[in-house]
C-alpha positions, 0 to 999 in steps of 0.5 A, a space after each residue: 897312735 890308735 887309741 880305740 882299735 874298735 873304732 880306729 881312732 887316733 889320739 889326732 881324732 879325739 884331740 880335733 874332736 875336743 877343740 873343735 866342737 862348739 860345746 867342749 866335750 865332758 866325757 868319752 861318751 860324748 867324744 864317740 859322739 862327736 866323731 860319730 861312732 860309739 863306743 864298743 868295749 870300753 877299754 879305750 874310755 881311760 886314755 881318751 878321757 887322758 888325751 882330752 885332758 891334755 888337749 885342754 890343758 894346752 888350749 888353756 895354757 895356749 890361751 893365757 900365754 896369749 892374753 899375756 903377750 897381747 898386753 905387753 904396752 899401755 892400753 888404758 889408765 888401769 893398765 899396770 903398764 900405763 905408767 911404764 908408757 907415760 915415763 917413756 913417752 911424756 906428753 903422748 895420750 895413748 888412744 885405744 880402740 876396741 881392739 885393744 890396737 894402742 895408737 899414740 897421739 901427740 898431744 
């Protein structure tokens, strides 16, 4: 949808604009920057302003959903699923590498 018929940009643009620059922009201004336009007669500033709020809030909730599904198992003694793994797997250390990869070793 063509939310800025001045500079012909889509609510696609302006999303690509907001998660693809390196430092997030806070303001319409700062978007028309970022797709290296400016802006004209302004009217467009409202609904940009609702899209990058939007395109935030999904890449914040993207993200914590992520977090979450990454620590489904045992990764170290502070883990709250630690001992989840150590009843289901007595006498196993579980090793953890900086990536977070979980490698059961027998002990």
């Amino acid at each position: 949808m063509i939310v800025c018929s001045c500079n012909v940009l889509s609510d696609h643009d302006v999303r690509a604009a907001v998660s693809a620059a390196s430092d997030t922009p806070r303001t319409a201004k700062q978007v028309y920057g970022c797709l290296g336009c400016s802006a004209e007669c302004g009217r467009c500033a409202r609904t940009i302003k609702q899209i990058m709020s939007e395109a935030l809030t999904g890449a914040l909730t993207e993200a914590l959903t992520e977090s979450a599904a990454a620590c489904t198992t045992a990764c170290c003694s502070g883990c709250p699923h630690s001992h989840a793994h150590e009843a289901a797997h007595p006498g196993e250390a579980t090793v953890v590498a900086h990536d977070h990869a979980h490698v059961a070793v027998t002990a």
